[in-house]
Structure formats: C-alpha cells, structure tokens
N, CA and C of each residue as an Amber inpcrd file, in Angstrom:
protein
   498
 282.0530000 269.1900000 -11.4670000 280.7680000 269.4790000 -10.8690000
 280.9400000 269.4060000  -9.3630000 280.3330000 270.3890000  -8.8270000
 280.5840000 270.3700000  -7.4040000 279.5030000 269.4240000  -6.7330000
 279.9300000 268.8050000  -5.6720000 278.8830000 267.6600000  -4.7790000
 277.8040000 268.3350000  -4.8960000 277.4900000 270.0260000  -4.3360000
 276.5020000 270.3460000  -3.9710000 275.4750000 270.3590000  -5.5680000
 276.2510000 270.4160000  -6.7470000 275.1450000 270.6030000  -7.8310000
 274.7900000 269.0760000  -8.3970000 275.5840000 267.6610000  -7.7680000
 275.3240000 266.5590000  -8.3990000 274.1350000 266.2270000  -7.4010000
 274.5010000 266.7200000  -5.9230000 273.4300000 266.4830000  -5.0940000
 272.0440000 266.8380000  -5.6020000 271.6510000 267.8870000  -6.0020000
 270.2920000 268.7110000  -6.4840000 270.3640000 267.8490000  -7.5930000
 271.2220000 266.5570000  -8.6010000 270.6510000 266.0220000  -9.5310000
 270.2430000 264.5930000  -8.9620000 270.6470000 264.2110000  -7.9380000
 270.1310000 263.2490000  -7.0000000 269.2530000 263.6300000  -6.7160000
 268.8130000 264.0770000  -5.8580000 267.5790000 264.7720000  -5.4290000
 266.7290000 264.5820000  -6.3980000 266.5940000 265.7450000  -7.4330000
 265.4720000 265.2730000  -8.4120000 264.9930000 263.8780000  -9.3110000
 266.6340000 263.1330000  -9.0190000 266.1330000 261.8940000  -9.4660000
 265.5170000 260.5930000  -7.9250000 265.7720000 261.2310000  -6.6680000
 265.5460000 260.4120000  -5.3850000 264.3030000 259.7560000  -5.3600000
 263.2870000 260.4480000  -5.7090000 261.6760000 259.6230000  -6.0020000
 261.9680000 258.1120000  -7.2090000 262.9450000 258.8700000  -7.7770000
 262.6930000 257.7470000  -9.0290000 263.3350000 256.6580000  -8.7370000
 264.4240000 257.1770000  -8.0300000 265.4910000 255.8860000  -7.6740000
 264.9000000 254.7920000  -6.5430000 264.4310000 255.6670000  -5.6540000
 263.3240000 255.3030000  -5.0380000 262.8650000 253.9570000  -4.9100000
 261.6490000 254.4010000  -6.0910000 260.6260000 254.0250000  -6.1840000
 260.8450000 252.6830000  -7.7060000 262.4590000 252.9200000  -8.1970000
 262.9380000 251.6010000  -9.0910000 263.5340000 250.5460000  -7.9820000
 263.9570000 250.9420000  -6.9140000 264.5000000 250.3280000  -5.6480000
 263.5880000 249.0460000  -5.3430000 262.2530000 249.9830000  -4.8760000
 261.5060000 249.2280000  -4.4990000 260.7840000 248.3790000  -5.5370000
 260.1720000 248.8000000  -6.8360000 259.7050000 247.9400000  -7.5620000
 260.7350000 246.5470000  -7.9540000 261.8800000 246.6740000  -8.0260000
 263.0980000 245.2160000  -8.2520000 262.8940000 244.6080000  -7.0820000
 263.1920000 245.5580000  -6.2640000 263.3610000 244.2330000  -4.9230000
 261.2210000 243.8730000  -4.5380000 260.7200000 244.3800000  -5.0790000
 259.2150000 243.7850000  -4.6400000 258.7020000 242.7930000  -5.6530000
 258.9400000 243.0760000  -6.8230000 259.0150000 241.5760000  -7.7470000
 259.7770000 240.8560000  -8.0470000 260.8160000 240.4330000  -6.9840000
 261.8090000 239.4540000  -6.7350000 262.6400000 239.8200000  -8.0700000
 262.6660000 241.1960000  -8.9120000 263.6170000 240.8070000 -10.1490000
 263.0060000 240.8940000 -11.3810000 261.6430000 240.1970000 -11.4750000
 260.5450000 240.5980000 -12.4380000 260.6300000 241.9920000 -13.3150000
 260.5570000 243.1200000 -12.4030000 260.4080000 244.3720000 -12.9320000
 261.4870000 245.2630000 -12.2990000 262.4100000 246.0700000 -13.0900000
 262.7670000 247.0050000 -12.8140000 264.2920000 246.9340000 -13.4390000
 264.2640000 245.8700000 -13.7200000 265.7900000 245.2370000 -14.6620000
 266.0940000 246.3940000 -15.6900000 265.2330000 246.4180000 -16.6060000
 265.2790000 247.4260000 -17.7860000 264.3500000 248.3710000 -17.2720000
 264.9540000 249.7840000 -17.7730000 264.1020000 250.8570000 -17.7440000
 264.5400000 251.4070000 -18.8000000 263.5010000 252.5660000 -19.1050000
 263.8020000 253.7420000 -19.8950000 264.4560000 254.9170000 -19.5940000
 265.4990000 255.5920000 -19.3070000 266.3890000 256.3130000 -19.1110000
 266.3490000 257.7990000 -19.8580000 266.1120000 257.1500000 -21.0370000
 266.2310000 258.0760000 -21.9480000 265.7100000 259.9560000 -21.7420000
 264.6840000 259.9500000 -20.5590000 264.8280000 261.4810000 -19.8910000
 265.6940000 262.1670000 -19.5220000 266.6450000 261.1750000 -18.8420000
 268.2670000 261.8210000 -18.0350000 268.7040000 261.7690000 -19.5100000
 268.7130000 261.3490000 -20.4980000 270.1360000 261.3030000 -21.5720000
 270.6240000 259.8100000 -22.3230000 269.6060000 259.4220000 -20.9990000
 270.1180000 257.3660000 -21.4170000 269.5020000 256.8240000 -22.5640000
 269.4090000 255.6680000 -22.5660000 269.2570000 254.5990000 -23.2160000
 267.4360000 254.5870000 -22.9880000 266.5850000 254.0890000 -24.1400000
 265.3420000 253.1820000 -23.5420000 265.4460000 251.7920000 -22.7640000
 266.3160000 251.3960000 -23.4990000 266.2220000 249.8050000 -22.7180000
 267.7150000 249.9750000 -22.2270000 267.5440000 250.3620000 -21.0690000
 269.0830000 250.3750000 -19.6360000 268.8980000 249.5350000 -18.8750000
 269.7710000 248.2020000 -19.2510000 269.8690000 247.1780000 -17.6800000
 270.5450000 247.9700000 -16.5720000 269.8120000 247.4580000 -15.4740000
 270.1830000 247.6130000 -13.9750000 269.7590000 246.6210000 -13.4620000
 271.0940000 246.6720000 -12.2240000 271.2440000 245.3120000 -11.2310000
 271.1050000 246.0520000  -9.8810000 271.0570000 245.4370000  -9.2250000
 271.6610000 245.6390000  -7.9400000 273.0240000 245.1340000  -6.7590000
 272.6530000 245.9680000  -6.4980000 274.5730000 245.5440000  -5.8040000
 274.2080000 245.2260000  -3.9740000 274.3640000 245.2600000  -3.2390000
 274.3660000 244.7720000  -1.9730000 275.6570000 244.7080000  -0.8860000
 275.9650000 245.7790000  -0.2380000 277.3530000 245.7110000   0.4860000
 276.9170000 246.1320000   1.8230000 277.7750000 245.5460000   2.5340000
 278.1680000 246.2430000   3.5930000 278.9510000 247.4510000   4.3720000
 277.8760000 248.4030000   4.7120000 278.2820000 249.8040000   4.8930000
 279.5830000 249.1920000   6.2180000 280.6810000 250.0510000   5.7270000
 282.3720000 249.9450000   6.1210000 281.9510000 250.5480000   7.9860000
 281.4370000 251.2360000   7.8730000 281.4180000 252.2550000   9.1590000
 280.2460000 251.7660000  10.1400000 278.4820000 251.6210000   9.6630000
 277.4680000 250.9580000   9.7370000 277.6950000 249.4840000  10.0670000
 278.0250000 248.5860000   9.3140000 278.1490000 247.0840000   9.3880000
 276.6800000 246.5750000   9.2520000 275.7910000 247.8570000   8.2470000
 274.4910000 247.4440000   7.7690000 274.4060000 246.9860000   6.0270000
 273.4590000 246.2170000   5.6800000 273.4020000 245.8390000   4.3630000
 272.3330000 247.1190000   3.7200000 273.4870000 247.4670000   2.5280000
 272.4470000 248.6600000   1.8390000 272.3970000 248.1020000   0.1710000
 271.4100000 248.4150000  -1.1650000 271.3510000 247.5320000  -1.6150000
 270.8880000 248.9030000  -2.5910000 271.9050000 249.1390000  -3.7660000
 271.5180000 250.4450000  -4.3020000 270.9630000 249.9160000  -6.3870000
 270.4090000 249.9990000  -6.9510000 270.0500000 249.8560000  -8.1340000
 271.1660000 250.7950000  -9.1270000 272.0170000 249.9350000 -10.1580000
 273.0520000 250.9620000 -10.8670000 272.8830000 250.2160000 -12.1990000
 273.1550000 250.8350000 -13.5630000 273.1930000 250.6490000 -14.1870000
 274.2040000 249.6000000 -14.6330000 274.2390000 248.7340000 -15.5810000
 275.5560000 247.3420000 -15.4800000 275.4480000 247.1770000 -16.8490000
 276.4240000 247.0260000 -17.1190000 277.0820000 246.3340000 -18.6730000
 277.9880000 244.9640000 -18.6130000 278.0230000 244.4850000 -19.7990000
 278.5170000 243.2230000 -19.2630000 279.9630000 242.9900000 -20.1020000
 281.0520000 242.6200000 -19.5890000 281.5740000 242.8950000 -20.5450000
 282.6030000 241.4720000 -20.7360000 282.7800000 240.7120000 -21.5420000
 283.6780000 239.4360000 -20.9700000 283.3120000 238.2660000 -19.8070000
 281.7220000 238.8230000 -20.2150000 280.9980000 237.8700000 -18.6570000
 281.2720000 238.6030000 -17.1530000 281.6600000 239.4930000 -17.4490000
 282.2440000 240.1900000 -16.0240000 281.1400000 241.4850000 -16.0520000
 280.1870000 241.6290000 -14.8030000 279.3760000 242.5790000 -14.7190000
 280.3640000 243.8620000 -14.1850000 279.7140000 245.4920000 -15.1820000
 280.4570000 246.1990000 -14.8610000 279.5320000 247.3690000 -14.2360000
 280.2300000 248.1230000 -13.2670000 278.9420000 249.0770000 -12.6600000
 279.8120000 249.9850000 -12.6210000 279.3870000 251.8840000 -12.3920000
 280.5900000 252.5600000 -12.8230000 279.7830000 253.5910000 -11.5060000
 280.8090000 253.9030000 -10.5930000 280.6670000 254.6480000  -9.2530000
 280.5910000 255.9830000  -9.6670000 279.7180000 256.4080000 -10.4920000
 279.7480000 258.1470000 -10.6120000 279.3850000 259.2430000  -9.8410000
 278.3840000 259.0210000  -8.9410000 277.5720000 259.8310000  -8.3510000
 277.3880000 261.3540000  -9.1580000 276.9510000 260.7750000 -10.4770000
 276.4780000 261.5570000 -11.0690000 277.2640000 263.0510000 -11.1070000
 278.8740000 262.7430000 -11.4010000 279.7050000 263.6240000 -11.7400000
 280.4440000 264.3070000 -10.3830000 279.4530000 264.3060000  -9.1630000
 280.4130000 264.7080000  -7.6640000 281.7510000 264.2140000  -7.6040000
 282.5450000 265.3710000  -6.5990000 283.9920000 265.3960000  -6.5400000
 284.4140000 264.1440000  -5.6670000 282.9810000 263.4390000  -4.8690000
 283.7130000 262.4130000  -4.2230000 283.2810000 261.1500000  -4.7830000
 283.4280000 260.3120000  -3.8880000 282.8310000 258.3920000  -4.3690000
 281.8260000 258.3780000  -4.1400000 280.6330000 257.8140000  -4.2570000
 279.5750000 257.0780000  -4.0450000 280.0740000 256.3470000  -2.5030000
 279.4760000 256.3930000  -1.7250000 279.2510000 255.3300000  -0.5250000
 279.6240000 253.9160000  -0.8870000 278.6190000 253.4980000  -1.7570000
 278.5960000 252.2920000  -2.1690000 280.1660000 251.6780000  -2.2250000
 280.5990000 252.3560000  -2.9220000 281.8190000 252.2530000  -3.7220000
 283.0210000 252.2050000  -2.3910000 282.7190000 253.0700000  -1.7180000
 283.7080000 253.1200000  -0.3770000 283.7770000 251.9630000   0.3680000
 282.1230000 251.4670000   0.3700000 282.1400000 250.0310000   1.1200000
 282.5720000 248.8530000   0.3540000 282.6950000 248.9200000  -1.4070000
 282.6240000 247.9000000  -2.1590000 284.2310000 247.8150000  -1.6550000
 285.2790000 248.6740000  -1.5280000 286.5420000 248.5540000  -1.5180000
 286.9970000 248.3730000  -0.0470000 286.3730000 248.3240000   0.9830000
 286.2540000 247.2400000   1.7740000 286.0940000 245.5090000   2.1030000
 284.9970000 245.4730000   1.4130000 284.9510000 243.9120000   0.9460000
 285.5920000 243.2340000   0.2650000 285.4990000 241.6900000   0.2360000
 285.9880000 240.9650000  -0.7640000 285.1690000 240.5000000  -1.7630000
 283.9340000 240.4570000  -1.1920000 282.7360000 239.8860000  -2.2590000
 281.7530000 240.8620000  -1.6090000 280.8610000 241.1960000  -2.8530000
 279.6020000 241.3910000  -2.8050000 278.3160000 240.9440000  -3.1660000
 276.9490000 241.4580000  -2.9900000 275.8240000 240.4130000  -3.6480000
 275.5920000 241.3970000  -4.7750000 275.0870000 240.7580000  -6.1110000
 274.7740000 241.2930000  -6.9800000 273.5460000 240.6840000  -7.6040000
 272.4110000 241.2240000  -8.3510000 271.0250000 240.8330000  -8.7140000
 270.8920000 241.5120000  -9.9840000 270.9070000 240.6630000 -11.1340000
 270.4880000 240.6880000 -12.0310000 269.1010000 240.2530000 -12.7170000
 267.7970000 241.1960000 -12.1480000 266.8460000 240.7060000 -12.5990000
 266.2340000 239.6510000 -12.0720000 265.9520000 238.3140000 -12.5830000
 265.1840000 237.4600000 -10.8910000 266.6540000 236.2150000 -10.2830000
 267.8760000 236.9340000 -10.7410000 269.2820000 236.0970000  -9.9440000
 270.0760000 236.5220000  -9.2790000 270.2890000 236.0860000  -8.4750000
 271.6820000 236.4920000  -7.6500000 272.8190000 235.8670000  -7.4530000
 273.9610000 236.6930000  -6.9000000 274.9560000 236.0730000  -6.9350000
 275.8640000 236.9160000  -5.9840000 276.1700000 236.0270000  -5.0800000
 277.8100000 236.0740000  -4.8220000 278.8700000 236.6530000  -5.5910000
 279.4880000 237.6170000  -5.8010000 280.6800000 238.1350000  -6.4990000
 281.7790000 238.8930000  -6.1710000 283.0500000 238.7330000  -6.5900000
 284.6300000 238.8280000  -6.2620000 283.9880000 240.7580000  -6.9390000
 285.3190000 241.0020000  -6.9290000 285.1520000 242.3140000  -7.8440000
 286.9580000 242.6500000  -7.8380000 286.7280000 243.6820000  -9.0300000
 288.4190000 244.0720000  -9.4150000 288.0170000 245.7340000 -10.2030000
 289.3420000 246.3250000 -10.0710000 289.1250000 247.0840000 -11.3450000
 289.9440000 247.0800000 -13.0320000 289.4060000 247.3740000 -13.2730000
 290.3640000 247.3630000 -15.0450000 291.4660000 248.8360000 -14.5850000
 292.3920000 248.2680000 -15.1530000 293.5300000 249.3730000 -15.7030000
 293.9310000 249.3070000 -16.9210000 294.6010000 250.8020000 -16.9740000
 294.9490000 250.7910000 -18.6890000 294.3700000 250.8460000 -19.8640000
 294.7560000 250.1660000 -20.6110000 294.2070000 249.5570000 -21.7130000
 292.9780000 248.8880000 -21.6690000 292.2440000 248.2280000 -20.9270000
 291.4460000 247.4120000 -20.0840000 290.0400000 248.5720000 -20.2470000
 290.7950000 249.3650000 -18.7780000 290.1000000 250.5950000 -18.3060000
 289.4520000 251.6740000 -19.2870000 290.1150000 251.7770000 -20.3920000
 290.0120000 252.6980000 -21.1650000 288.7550000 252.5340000 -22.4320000
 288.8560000 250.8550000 -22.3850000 287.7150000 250.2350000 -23.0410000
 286.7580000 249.9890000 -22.5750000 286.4410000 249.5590000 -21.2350000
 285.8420000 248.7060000 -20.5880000 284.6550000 250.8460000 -20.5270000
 285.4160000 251.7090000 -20.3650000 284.9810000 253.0720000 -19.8400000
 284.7050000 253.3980000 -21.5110000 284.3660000 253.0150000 -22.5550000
 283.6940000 253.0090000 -23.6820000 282.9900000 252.9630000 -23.7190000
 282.5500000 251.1830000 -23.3840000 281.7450000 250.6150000 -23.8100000
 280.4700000 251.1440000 -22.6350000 280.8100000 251.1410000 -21.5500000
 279.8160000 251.8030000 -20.4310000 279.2610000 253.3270000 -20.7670000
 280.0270000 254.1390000 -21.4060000 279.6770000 255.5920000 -22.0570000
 278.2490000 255.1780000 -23.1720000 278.9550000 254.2530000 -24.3430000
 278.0430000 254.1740000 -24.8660000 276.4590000 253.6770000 -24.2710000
 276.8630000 252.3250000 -23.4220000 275.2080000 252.2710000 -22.7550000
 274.6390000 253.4080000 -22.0410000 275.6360000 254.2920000 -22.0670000
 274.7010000 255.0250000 -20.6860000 275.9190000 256.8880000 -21.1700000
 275.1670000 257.1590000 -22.2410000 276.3800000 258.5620000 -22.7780000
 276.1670000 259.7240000 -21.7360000 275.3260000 259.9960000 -20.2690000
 275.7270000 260.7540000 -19.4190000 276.7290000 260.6160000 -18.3830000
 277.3010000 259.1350000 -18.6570000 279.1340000 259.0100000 -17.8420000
 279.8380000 260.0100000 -18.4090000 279.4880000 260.4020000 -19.5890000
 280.8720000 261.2410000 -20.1260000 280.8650000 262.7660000 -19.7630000
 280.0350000 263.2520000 -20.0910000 279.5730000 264.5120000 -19.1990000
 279.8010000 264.6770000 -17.6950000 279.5150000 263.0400000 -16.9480000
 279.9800000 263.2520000 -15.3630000 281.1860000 263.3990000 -15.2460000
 282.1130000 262.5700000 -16.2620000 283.1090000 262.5520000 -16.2290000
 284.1940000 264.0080000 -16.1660000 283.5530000 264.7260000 -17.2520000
 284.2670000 265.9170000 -17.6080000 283.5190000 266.9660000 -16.2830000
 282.9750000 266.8010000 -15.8810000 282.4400000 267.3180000 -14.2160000
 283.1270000 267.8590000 -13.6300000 284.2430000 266.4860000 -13.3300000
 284.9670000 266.3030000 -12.2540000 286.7220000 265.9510000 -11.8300000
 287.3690000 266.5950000 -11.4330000 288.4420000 266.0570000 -11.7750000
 288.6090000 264.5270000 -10.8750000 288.4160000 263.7030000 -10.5580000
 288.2440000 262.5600000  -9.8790000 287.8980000 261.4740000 -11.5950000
 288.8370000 260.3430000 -11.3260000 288.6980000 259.2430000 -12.2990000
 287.7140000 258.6830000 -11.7700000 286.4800000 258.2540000 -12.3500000
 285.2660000 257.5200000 -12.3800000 285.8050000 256.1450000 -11.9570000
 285.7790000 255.4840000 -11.3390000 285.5570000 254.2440000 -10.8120000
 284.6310000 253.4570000 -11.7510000 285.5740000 251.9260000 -12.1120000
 284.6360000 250.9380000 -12.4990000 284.5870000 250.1270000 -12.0010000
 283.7900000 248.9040000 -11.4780000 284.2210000 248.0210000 -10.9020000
 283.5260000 246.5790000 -11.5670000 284.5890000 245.7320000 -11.7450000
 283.8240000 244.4630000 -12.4490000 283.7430000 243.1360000 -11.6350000
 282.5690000 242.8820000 -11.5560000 282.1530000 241.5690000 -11.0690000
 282.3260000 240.2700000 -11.4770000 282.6730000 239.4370000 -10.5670000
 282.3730000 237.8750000 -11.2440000 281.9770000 236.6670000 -10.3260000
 280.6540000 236.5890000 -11.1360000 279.7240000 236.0220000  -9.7140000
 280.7240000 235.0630000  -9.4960000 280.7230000 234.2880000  -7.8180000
 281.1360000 233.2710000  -7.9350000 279.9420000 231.8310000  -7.0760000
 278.7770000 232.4390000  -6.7790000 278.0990000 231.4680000  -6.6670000
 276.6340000 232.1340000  -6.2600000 275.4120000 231.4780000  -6.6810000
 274.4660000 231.9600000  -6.2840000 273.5600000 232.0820000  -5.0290000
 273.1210000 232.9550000  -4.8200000 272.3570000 233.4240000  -3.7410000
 270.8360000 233.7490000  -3.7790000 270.0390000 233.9090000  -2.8580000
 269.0250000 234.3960000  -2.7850000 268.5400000 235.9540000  -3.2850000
 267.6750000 235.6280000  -3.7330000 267.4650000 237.4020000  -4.4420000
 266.9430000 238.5630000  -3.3750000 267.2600000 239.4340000  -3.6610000
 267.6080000 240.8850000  -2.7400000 265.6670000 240.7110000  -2.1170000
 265.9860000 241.0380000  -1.1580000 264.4510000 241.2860000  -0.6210000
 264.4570000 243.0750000   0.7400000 263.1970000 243.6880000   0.6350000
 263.5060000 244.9950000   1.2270000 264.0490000 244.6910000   2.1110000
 263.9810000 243.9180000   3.0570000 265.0660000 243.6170000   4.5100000
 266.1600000 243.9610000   4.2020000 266.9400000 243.9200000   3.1890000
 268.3890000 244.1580000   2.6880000 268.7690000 245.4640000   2.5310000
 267.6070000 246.0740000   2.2340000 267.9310000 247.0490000   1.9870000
 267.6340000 248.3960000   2.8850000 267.5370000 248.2360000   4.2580000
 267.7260000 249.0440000   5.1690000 268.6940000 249.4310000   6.1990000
C-alpha cells in the first residue's frame, strides 16, 4: 500500500482517533481503554493503551492511542501505520529511547521495550493478528516487516494528561 492510500485511511479515521485521544486522556483512563473496532474490521472489545515518547527531532512529548495485547506480561503494540511503506513516527522515536510511558486504562507506567525475533516474532505477530485481523491485510500492503514492540513496565507513573500530548 502506498503512504499516499494508508494516508486517506488515516484521514478518515483522524476524527476518531482524535476524539479516542482525547476521551482516555480526559477521564484519566476511565474511558477509552476498550472500544469497538469492529467498523475498520476489528474486534468489539479492542484494548488500547497509550504510549508517550519523545519526538527524536522535536524533543516534544507526543502521546498516541494503539491497540495492545498482552503477551507473557509484556505489553505488545504493533507500528503499522495502517499498511504505509514507512514507520509510524512514534515508532522512530520509540527506537530512540530507552524507556517509554505507557497507560493502560486508569495506570501508568514507566517501560523498557525490545523486539521479538524469530520464533518469538512470528507468534507474538499471531496472536496480535488475531486481536486485531486488519494487521494482516496491512501487512500484505507492504513490503516493510511490521514492527512489534514489547513493553515491560518497570515502575509507575502518573497517568497521561492533555499537556502530554502536545
């Protein structure tokens, strides 16, 4: 899939992402954890977290809502940008850092991150298909390997508030 046609699927989803952005980070976590998906292709009940990094270039905190699976206690989030030939931002800055913040609903946390290879990778990119079966379609998009990246909190923090996210 070319950037320019994942872009026009951003786009039509930008209000929504939006406007799930703001409802998590405005009820401290309360609302916006689970959604219904199931219009794009997803799941009814799809956990999402939030992630929190520091833009590499910026040296600003941006704070994006992604879908997460859990897998071995290790939170997993998968950098698709919805099948485009390049990375997600996010993802550019996550591989900058050493830790990031992550929000699960009304917690946060401090967390390391790694990726799976192999054998690992190959499962870990299963089990995330199944929560969420439009990875696989992004997947076949694009010639670019989907990025996973797994978390492990290592201590807690304050929960995401809009300041963070500008």
């Amino acid at each position: 899939m070319s950037d320019a046609d994942a872009a026009s699927i951003r786009a039509a989803r930008s209000d929504w992402i939006t406007e799930h952005l703001e409802t998590y980070l405005t009820s401290g976590g309360a609302r916006g954890h689970i959604m219904d998906v199931s219009a794009v292709g997803g799941r009814v009940f799809t956990t999402h977290c939030l992630i929190r990094c520091v833009g590499r270039k910026s040296g600003k905190s941006y704070v994006r809502p992604l879908i997460y699976g859990n897998v071995g206690g290790e939170i997993v989030v998968v950098a698709s940008k919805g099948g485009a030939d390049t990375h997600p931002q996010w993802y550019l800055n996550v591989l900058q850092s050493n830790t990031i913040g992550v929000q699960i609903a009304t917690q946060a946390f401090e967390a390391t991150w790694r990726e799976p290879e192999a054998e690992e990778r190959h499962q870990v990119w299963a089990y995330m298909a199944h929560l969420y079966p439009p990875y696989l379609t992004y997947q076949q998009s694009t010639s670019r390997q989907i990025p996973l990246v797994m978390l492990t909190p290592v201590r807690a923090i304050d929960v995401f508030s809009a300041e963070d996210s500008r």
